[in-house]
Residue frames relative to the residue before (quaternion, step in Angstrom):
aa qw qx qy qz dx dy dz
X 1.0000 0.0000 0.0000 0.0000 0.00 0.00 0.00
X 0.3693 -0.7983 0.4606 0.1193 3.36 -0.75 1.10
X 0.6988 -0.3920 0.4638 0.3780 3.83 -0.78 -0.74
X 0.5697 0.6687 0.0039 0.4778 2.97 1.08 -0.54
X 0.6654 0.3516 -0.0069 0.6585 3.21 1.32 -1.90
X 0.8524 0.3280 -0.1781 0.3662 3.33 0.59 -0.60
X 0.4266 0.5030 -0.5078 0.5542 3.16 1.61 0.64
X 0.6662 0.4962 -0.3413 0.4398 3.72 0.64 -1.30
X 0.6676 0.4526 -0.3197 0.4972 3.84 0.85 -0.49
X 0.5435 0.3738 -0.4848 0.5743 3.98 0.86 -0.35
X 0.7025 0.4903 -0.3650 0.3645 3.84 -0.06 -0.62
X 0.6995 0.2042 -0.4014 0.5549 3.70 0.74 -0.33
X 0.6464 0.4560 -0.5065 0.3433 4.11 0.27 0.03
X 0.4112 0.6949 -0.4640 0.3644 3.78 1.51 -0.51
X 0.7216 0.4855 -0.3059 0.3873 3.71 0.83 -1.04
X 0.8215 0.3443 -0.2309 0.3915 3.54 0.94 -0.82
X 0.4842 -0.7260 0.4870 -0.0352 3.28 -0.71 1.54
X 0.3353 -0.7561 0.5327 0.1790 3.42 -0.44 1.28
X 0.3074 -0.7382 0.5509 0.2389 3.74 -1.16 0.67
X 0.4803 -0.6766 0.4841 0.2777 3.43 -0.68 1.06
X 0.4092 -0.7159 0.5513 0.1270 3.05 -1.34 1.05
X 0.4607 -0.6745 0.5657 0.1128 3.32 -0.83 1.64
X 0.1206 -0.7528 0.6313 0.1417 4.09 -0.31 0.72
X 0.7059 0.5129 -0.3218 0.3675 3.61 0.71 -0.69
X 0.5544 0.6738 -0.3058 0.3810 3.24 1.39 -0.34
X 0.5434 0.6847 -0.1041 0.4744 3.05 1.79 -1.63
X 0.6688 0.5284 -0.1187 0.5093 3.46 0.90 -1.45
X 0.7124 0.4808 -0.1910 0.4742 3.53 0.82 -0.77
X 0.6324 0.4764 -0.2377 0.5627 3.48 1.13 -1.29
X 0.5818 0.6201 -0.2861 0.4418 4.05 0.97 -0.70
X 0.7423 0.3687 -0.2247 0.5124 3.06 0.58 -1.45
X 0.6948 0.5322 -0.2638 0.4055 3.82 0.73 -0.87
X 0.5840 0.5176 -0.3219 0.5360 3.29 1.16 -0.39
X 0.6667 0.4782 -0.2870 0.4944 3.99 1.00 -1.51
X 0.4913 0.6757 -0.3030 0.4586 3.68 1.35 -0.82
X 0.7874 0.3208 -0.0813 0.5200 3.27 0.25 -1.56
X 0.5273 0.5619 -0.3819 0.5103 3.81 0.96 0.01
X 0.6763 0.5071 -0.1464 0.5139 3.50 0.83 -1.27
X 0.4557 0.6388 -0.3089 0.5374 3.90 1.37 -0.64
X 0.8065 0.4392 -0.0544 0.3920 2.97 0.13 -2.19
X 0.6692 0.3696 -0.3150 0.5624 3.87 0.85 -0.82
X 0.6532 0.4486 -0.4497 0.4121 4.06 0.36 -0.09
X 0.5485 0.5772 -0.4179 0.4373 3.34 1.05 -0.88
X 0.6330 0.5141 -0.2784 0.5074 3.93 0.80 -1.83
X 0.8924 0.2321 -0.2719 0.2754 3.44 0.08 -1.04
X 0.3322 0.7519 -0.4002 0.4051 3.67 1.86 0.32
X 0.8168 0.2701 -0.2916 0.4182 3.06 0.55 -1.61
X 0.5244 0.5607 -0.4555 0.4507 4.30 1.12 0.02
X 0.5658 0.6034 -0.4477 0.3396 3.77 0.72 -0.71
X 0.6099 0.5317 -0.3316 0.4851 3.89 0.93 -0.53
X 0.4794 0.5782 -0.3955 0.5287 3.58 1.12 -0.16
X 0.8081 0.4797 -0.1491 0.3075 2.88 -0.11 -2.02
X 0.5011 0.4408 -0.4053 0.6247 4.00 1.54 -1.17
X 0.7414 0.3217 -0.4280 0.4045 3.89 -0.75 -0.91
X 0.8159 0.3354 -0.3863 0.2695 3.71 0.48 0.01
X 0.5243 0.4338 -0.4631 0.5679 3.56 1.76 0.52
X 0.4450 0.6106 -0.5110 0.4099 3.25 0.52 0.17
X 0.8325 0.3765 -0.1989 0.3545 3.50 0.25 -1.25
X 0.5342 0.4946 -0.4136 0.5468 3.51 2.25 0.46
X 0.4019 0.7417 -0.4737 0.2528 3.63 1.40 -0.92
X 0.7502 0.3442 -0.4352 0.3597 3.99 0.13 -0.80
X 0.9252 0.1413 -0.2494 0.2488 3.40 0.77 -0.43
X 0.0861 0.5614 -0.6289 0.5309 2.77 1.05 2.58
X 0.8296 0.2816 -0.3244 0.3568 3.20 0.55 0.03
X 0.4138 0.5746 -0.3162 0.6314 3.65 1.45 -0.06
X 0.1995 -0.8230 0.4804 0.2282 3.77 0.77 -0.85
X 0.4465 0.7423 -0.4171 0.2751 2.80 0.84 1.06
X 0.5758 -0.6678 0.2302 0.4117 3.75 -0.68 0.92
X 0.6104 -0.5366 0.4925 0.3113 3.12 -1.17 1.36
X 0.2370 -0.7174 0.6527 -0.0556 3.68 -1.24 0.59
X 0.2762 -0.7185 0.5910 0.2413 4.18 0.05 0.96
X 0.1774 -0.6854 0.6893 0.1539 3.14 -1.60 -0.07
């Protein structure tokens, strides 16, 4: 790139005009997204938690006998 080029290139970026960046906007859209993430995983992990109780339940007597758990 010559002199030349790089005068003819400062003259067509002079016109365009960065848009200012809105941080608060950013901050909002973040939190509303992490918000709505958090929504969305309680909903998923509500409807699996009813599994998960009917299946410590069916170890609960022998937690209490102390005897060794046993996978299934």
């Amino acid at each position: 790139m010559d002199q030349r080029d790089q005068e003819l290139l400062d003259r067509q970026l002079r016109r365009i005009t960065p848009v200012p960046r809105n941080d608060g906007i950013l901050a909002v859209t973040g939190l509303v997204v992490f918000l709505a993430g958090v929504a969305l995983g309680g909903v998923l992990v509500k409807q699996d938690a009813e599994t998960s109780r009917i299946a410590l339940n069916a170890q609960a007597p022998a937690l209490l006998e102390g005897t060794p758990l046993i996978p299934r």
